[in-house]
Biopython code that builds the backbone (N, CA, C, O; Angstrom):
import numpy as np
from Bio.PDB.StructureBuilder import StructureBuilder

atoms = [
    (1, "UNK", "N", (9.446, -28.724, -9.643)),
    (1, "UNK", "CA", (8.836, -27.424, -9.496)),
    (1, "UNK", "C", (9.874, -26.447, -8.949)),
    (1, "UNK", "O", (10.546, -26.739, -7.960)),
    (2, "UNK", "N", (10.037, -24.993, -9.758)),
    (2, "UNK", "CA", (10.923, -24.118, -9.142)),
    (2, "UNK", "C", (10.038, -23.600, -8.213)),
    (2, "UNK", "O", (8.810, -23.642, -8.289)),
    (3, "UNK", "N", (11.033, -22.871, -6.903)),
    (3, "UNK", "CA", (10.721, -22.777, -6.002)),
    (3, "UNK", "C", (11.538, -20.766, -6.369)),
    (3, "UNK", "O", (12.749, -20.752, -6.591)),
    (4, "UNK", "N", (10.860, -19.500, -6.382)),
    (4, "UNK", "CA", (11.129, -18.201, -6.410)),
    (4, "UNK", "C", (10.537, -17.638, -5.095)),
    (4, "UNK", "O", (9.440, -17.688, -4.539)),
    (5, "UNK", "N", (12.402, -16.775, -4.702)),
    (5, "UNK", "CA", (11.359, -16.039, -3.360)),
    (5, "UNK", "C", (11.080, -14.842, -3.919)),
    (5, "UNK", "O", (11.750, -14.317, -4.808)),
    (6, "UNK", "N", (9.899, -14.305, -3.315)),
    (6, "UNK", "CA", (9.394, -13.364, -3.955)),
    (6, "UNK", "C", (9.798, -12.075, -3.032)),
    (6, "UNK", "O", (10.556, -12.005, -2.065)),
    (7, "UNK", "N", (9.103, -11.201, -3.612)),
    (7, "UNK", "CA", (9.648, -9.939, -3.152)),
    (7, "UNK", "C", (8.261, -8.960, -2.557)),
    (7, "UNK", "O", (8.051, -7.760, -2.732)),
    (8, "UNK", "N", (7.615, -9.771, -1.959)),
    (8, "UNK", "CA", (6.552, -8.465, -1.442)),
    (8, "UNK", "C", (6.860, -8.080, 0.014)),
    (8, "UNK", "O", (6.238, -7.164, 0.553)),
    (9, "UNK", "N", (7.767, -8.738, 0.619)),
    (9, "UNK", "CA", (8.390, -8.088, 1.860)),
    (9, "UNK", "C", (9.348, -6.915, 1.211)),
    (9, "UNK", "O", (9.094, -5.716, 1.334)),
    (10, "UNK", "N", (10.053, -7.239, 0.771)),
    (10, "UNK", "CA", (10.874, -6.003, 0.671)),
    (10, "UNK", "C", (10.434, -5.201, -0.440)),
    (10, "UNK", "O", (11.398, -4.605, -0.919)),
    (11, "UNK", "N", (9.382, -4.960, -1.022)),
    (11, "UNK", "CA", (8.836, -4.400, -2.141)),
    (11, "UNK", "C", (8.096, -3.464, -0.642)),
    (11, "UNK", "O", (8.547, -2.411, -0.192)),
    (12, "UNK", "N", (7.323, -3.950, -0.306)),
    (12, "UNK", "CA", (5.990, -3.201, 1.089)),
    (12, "UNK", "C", (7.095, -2.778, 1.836)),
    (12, "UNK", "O", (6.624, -1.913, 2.573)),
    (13, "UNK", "N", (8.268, -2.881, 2.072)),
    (13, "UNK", "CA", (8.903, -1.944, 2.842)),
    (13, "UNK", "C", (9.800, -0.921, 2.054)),
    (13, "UNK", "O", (10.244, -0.003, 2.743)),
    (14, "UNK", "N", (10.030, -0.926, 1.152)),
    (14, "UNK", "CA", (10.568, 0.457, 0.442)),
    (14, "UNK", "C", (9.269, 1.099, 0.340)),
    (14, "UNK", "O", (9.159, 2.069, 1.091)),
    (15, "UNK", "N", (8.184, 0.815, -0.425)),
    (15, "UNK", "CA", (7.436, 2.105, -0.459)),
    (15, "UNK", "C", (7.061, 2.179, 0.603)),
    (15, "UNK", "O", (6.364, 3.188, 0.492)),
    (16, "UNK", "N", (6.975, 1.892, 1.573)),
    (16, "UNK", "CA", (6.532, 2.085, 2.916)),
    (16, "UNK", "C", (7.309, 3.224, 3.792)),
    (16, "UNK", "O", (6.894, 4.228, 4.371)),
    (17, "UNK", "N", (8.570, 2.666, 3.653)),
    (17, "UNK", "CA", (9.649, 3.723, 4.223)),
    (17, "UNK", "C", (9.729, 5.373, 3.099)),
    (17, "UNK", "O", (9.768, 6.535, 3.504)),
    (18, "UNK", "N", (9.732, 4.902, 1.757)),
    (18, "UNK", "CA", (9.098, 6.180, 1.090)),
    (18, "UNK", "C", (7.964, 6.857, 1.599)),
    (18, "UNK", "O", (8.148, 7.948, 2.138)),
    (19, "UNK", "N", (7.051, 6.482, 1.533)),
    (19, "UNK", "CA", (5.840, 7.445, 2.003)),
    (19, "UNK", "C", (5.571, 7.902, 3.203)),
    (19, "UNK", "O", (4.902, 8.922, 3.370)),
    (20, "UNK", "N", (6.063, 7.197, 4.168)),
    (20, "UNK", "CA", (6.591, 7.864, 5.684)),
    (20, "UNK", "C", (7.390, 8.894, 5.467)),
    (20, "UNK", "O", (6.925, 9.931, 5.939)),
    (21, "UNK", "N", (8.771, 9.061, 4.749)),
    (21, "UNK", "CA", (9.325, 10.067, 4.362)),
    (21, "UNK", "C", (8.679, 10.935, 3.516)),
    (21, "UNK", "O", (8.918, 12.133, 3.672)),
    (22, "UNK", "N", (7.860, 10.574, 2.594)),
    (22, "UNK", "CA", (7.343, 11.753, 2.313)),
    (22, "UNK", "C", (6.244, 12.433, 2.659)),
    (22, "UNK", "O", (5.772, 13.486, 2.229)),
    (23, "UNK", "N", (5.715, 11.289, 3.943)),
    (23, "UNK", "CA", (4.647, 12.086, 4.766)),
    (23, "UNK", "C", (5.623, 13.182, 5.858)),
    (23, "UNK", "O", (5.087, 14.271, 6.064)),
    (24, "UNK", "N", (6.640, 13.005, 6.367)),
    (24, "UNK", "CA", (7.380, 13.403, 7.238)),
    (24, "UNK", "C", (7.788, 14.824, 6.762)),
    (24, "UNK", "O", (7.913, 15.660, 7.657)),
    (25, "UNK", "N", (8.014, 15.221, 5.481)),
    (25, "UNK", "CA", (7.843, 16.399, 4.912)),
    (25, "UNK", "C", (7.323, 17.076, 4.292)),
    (25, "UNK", "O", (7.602, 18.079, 3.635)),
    (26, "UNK", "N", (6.112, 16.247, 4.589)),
    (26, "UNK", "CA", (4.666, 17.289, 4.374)),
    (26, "UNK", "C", (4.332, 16.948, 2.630)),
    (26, "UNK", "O", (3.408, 17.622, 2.174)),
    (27, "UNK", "N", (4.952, 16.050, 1.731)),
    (27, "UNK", "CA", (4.642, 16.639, 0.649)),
    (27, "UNK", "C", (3.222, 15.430, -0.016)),
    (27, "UNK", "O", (2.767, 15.384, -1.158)),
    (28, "UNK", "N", (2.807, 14.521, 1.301)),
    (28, "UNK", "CA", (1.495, 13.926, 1.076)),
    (28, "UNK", "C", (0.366, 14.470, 1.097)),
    (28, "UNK", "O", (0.398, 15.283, 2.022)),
    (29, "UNK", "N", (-0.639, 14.487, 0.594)),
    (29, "UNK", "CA", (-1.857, 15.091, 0.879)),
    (29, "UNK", "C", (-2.858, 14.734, 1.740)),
    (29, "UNK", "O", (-3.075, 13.528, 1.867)),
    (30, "UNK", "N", (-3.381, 15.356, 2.233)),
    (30, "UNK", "CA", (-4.102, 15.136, 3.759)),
    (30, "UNK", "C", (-4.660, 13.724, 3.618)),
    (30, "UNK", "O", (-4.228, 12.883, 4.406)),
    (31, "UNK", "N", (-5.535, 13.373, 2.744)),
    (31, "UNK", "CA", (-6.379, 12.529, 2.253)),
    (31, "UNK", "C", (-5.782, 11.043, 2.394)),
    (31, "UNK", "O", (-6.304, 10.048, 2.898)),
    (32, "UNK", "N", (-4.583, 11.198, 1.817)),
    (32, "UNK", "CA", (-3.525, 10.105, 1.805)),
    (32, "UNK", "C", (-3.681, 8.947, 2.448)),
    (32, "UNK", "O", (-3.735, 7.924, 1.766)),
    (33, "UNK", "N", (-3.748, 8.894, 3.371)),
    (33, "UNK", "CA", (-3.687, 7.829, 4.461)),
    (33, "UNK", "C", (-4.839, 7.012, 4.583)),
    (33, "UNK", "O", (-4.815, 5.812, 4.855)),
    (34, "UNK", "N", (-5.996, 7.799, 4.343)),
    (34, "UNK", "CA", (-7.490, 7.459, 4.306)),
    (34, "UNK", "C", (-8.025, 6.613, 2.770)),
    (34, "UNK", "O", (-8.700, 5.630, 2.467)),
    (35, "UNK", "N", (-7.271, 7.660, 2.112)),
    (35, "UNK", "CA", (-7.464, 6.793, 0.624)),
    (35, "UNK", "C", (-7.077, 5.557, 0.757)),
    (35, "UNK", "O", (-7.903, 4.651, 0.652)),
    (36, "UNK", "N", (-5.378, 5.231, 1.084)),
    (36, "UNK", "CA", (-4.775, 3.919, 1.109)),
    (36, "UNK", "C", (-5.664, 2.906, 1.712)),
    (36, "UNK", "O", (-5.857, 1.760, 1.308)),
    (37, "UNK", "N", (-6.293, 3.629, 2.968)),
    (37, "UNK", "CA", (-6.996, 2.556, 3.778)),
    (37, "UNK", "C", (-8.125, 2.035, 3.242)),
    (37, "UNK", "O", (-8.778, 1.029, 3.517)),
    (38, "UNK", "N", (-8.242, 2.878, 2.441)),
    (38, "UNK", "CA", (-10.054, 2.222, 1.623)),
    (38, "UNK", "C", (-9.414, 1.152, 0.454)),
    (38, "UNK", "O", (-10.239, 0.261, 0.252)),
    (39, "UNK", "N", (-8.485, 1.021, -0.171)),
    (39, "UNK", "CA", (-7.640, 0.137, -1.316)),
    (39, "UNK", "C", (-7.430, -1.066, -0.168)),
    (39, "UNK", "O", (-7.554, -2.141, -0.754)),
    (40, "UNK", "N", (-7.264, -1.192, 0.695)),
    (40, "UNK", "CA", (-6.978, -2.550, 1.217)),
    (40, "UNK", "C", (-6.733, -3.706, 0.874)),
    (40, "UNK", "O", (-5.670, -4.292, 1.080)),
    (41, "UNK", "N", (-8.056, -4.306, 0.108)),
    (41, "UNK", "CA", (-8.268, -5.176, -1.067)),
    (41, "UNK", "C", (-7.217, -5.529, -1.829)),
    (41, "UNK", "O", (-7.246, -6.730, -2.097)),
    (42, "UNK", "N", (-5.775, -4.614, -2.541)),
    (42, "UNK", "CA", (-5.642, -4.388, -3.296)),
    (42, "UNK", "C", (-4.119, -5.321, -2.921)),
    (42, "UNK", "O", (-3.476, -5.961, -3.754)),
    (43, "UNK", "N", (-3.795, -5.181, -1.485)),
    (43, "UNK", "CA", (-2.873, -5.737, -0.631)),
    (43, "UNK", "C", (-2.955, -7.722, -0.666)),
    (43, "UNK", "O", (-2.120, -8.606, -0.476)),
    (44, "UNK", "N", (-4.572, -7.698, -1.048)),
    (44, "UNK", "CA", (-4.618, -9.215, -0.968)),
    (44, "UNK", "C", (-4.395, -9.969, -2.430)),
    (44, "UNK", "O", (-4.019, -11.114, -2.679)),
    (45, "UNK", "N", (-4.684, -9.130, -3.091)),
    (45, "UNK", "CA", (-3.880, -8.801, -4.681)),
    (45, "UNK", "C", (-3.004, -9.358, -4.628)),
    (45, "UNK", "O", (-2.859, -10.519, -5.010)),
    (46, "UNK", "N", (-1.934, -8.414, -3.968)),
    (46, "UNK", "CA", (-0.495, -8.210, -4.470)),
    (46, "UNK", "C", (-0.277, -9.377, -3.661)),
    (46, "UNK", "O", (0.502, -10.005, -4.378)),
    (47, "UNK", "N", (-0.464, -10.093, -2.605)),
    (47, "UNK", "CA", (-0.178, -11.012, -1.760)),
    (47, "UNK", "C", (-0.240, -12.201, -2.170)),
    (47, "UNK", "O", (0.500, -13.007, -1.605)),
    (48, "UNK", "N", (-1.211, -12.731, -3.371)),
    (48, "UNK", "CA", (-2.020, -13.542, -4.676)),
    (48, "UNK", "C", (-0.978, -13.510, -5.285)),
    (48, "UNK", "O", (-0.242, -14.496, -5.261)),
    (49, "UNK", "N", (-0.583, -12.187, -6.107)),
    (49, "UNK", "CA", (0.444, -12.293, -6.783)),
    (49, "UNK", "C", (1.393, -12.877, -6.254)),
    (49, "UNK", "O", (1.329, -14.098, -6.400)),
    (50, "UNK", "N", (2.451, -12.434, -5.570)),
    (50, "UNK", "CA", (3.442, -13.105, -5.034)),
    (50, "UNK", "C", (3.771, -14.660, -4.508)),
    (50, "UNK", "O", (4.868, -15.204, -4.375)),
    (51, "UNK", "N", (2.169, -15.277, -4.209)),
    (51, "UNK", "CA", (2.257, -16.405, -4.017)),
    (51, "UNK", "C", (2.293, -17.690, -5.548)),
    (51, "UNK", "O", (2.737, -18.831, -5.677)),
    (52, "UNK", "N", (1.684, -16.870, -6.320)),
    (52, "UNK", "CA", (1.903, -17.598, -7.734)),
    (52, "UNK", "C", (3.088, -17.342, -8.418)),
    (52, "UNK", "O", (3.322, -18.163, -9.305)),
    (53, "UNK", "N", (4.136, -16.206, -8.237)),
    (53, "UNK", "CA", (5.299, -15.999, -8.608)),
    (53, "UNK", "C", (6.080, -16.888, -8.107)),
    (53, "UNK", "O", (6.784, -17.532, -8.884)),
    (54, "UNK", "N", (6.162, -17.195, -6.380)),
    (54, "UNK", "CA", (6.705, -18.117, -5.972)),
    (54, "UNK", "C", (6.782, -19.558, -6.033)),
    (54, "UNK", "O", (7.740, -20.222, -5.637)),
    (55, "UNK", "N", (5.496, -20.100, -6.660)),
    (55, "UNK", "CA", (5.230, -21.734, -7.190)),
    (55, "UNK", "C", (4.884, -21.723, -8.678)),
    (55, "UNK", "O", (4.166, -22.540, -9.255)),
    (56, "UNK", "N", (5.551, -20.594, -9.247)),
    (56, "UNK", "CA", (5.479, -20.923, -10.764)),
    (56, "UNK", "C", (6.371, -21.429, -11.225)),
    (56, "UNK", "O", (7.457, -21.413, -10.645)),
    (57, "UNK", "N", (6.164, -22.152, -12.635)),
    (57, "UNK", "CA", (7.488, -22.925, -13.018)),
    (57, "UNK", "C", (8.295, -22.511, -14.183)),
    (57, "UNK", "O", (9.163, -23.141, -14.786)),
    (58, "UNK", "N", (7.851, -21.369, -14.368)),
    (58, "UNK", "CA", (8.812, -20.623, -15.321)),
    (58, "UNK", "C", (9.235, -19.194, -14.679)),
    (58, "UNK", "O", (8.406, -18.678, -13.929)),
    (59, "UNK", "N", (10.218, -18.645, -14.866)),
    (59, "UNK", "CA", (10.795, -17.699, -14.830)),
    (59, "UNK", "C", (10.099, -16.457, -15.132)),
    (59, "UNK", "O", (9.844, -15.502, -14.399)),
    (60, "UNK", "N", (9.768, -16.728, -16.723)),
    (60, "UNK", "CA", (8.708, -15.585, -17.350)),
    (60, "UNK", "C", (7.331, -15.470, -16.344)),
    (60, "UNK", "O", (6.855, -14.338, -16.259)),
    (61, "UNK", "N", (6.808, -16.314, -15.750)),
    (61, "UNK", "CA", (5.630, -16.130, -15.419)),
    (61, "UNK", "C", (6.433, -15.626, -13.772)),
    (61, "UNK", "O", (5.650, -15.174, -12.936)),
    (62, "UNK", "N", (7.017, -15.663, -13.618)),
    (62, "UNK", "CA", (7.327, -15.693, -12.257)),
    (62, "UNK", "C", (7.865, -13.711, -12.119)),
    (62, "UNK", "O", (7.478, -12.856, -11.323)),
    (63, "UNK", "N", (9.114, -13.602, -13.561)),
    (63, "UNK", "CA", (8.968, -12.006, -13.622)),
    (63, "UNK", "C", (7.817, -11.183, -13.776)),
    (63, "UNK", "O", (7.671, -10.021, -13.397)),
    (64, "UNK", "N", (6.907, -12.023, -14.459)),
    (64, "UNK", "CA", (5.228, -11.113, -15.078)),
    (64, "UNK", "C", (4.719, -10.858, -13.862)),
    (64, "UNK", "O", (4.378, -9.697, -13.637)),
    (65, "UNK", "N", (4.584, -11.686, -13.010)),
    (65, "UNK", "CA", (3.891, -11.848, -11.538)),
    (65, "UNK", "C", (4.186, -10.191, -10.720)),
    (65, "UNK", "O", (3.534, -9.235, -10.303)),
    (66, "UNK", "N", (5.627, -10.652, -10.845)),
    (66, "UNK", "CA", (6.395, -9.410, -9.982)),
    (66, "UNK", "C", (6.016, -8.312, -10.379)),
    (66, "UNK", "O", (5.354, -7.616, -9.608)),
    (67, "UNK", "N", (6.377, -7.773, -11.900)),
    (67, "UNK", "CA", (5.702, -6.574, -12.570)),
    (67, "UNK", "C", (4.214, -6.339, -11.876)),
    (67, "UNK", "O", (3.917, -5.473, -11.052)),
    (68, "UNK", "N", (3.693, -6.968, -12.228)),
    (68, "UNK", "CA", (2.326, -7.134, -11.909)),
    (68, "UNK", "C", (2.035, -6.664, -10.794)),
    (68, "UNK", "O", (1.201, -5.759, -10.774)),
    (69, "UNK", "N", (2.572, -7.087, -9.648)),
    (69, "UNK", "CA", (3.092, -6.398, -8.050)),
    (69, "UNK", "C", (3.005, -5.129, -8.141)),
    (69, "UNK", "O", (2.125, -4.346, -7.782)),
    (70, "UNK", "N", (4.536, -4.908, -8.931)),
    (70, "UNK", "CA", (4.877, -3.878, -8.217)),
    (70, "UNK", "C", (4.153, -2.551, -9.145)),
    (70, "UNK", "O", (4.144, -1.411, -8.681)),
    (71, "UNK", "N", (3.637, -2.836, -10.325)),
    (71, "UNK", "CA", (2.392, -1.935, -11.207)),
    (71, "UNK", "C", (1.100, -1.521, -10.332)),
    (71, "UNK", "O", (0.528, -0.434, -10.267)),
    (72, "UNK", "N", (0.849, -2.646, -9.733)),
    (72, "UNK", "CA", (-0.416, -2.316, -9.187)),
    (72, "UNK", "C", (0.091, -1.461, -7.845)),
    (72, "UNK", "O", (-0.217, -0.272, -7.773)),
    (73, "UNK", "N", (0.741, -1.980, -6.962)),
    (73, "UNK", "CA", (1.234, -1.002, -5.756)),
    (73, "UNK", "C", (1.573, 0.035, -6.308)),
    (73, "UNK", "O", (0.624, 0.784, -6.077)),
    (74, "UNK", "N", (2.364, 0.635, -6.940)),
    (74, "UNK", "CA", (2.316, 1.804, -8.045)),
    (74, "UNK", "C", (1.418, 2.301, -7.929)),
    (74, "UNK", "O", (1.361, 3.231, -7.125)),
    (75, "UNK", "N", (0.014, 1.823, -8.860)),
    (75, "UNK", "CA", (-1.756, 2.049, -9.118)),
    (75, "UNK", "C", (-2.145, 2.656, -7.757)),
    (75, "UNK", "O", (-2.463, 3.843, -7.677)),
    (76, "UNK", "N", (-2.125, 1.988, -6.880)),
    (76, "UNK", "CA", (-2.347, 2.155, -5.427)),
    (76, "UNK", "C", (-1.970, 3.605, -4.812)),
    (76, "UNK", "O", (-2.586, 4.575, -4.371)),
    (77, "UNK", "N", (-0.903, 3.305, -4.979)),
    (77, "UNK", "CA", (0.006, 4.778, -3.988)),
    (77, "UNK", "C", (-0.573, 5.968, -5.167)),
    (77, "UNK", "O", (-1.174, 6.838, -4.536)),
    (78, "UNK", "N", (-0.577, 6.228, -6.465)),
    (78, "UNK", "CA", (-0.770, 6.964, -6.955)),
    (78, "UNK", "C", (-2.021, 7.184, -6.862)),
    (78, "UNK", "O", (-2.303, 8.364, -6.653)),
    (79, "UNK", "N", (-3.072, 6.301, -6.962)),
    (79, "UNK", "CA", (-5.196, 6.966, -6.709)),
    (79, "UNK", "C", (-4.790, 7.501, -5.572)),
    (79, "UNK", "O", (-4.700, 8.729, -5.582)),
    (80, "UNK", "N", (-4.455, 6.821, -4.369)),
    (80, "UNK", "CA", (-4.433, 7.498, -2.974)),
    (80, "UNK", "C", (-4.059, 8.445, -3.398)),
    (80, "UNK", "O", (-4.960, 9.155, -3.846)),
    (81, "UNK", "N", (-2.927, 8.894, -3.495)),
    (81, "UNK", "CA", (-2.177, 10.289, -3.739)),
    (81, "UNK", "C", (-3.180, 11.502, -4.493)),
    (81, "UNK", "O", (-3.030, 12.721, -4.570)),
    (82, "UNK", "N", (-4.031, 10.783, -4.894)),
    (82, "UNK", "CA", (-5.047, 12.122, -5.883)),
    (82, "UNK", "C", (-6.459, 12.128, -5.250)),
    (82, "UNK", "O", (-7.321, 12.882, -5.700)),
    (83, "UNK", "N", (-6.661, 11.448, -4.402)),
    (83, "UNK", "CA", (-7.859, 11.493, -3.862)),
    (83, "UNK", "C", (-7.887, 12.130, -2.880)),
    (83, "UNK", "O", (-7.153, 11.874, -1.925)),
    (84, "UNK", "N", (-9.094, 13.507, -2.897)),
    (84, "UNK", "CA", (-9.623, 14.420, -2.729)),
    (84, "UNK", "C", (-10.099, 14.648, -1.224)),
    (84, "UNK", "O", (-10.109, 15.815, -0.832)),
    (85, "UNK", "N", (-10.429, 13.806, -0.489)),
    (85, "UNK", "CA", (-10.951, 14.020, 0.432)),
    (85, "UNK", "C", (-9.905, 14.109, 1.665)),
    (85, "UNK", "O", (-8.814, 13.539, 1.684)),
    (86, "UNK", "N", (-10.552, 15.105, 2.917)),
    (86, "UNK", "CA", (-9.384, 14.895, 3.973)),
    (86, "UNK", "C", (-9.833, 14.488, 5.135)),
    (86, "UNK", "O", (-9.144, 14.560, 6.153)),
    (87, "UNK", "N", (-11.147, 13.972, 5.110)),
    (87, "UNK", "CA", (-11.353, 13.401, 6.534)),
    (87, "UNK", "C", (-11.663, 11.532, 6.718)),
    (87, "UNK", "O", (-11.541, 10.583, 5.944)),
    (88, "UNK", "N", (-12.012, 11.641, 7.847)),
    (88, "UNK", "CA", (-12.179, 9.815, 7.351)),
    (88, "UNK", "C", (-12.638, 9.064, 6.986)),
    (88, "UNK", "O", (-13.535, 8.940, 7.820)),
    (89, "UNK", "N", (-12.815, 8.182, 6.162)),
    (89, "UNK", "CA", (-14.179, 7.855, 5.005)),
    (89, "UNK", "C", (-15.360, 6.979, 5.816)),
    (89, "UNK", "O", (-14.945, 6.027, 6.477)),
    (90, "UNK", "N", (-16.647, 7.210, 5.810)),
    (90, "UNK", "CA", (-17.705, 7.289, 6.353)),
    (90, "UNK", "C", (-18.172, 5.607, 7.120)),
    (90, "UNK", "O", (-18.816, 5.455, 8.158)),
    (91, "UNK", "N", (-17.564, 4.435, 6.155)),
    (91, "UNK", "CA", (-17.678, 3.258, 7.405)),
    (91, "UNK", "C", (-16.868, 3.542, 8.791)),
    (91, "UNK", "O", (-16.885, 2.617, 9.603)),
    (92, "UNK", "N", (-16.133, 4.773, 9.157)),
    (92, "UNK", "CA", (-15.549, 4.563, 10.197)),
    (92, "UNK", "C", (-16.346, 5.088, 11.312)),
    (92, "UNK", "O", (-15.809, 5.053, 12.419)),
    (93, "UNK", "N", (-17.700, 5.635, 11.204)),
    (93, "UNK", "CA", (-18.626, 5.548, 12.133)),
    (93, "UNK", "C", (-19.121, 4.195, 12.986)),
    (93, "UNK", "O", (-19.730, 4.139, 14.054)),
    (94, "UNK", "N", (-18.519, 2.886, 11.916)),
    (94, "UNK", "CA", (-18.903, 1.925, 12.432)),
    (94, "UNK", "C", (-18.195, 0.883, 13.801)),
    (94, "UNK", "O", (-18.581, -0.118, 14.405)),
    (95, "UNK", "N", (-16.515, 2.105, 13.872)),
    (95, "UNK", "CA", (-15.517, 1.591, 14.220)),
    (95, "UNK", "C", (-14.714, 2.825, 14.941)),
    (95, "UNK", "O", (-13.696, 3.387, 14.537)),
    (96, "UNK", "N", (-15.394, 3.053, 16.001)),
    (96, "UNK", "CA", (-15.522, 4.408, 16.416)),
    (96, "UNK", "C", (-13.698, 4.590, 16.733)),
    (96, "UNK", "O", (-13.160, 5.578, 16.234)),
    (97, "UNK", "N", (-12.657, 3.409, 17.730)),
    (97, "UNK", "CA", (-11.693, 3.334, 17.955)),
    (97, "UNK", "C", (-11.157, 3.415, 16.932)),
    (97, "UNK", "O", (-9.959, 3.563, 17.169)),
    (98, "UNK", "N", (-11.361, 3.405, 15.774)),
    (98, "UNK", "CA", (-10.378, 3.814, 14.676)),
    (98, "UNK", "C", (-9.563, 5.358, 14.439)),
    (98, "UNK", "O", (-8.567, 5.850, 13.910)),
    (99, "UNK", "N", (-10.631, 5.664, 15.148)),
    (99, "UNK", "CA", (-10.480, 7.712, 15.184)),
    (99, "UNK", "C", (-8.946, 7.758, 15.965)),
    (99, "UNK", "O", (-8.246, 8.703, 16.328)),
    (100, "UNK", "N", (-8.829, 6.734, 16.019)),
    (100, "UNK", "CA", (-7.145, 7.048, 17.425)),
    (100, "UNK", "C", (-6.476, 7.080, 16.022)),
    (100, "UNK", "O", (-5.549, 7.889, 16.067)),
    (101, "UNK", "N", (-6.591, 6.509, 14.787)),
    (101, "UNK", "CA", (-5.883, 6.458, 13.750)),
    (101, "UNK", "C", (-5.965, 7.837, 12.916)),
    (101, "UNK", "O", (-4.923, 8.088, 12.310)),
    (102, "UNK", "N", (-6.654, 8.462, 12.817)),
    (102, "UNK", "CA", (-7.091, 9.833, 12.131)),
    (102, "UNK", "C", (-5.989, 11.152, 12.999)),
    (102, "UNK", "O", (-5.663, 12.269, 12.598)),
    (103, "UNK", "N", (-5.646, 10.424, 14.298)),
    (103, "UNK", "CA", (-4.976, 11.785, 15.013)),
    (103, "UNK", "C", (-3.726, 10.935, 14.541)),
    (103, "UNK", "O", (-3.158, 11.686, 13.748)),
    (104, "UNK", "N", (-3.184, 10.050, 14.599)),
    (104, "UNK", "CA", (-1.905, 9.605, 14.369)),
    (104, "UNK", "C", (-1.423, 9.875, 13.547)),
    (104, "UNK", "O", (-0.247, 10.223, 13.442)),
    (105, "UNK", "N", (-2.556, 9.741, 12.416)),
    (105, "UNK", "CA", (-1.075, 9.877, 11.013)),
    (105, "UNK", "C", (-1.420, 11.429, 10.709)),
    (105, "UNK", "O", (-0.736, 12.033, 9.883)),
    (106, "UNK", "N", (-2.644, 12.164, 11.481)),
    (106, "UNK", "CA", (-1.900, 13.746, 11.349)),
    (106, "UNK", "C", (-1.047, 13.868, 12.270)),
    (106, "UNK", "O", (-0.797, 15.072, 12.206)),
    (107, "UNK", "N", (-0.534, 13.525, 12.944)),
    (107, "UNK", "CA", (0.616, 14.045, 14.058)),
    (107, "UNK", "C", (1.801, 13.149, 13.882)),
    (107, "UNK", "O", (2.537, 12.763, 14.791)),
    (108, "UNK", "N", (1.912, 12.837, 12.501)),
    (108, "UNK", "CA", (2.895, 11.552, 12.403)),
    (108, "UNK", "C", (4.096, 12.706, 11.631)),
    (108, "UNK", "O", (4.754, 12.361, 10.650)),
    (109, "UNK", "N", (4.218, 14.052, 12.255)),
    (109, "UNK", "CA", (5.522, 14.499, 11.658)),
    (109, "UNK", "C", (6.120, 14.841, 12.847)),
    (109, "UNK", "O", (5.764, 15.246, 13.953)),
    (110, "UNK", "N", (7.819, 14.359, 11.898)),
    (110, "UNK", "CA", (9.153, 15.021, 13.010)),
    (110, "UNK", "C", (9.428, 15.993, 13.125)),
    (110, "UNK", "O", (9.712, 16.785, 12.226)),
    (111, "UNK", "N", (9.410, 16.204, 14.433)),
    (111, "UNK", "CA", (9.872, 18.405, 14.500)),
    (111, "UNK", "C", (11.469, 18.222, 14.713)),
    (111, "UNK", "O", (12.195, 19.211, 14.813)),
]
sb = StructureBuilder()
sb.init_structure("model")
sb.init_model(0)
sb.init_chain("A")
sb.init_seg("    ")
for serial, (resi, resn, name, xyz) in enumerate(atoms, 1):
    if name == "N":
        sb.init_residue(resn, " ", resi, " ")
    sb.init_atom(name, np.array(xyz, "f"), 0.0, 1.0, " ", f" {name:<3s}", serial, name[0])
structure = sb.get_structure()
């Protein structure tokens, strides 16, 4: 059995460090952060993926995997990015300490 390391560590930290930067100059939309957080799900996905890339025994299935990754994180960052709303989406009544998160990532720019 081949053994592939996969790439969702360093895949989740480039766009990660991207979208901090491009939250840092304003060119995210308010909504942003809130959208991502409702996709969650989408993280256990890509996490699926990567673990079958890594114990697959071909190559091909092991590049498809990756695509597959990094398409859907793609999918991801881009709905967030268009979704409309700017406050915090409505289960967070249920999770009142979450609101410390709603001031953070508006005050998450460098002066």
């Amino acid at each position: 059995m081949r053994h592939h390391r996969g790439i969702l560590g360093g895949l989740l930290l480039v766009v990660a460090g991207i979208l901090f930067l491009l939250n840092n100059i304003g060119m995210l939309p308010t909504g942003f952060w809130w959208a991502l957080l409702d996709l969650w799900p989408a993280l256990i996905i890509i996490l699926g993926l990567d673990i079958i890339a890594e114990y697959s025994h071909s190559n091909l299935t092991a590049y498809a995997m990756y695509a597959a990754e990094a398409l859907l994180l793609i999918t991801v960052v881009l709905y967030a990015w268009s979704f409309p709303y700017e406050q915090a989406p409505s289960f967070l009544q249920y999770f009142p300490f979450l609101h410390v998160l709603e001031n953070v990532m508006h005050g998450f720019y460098l002066s």
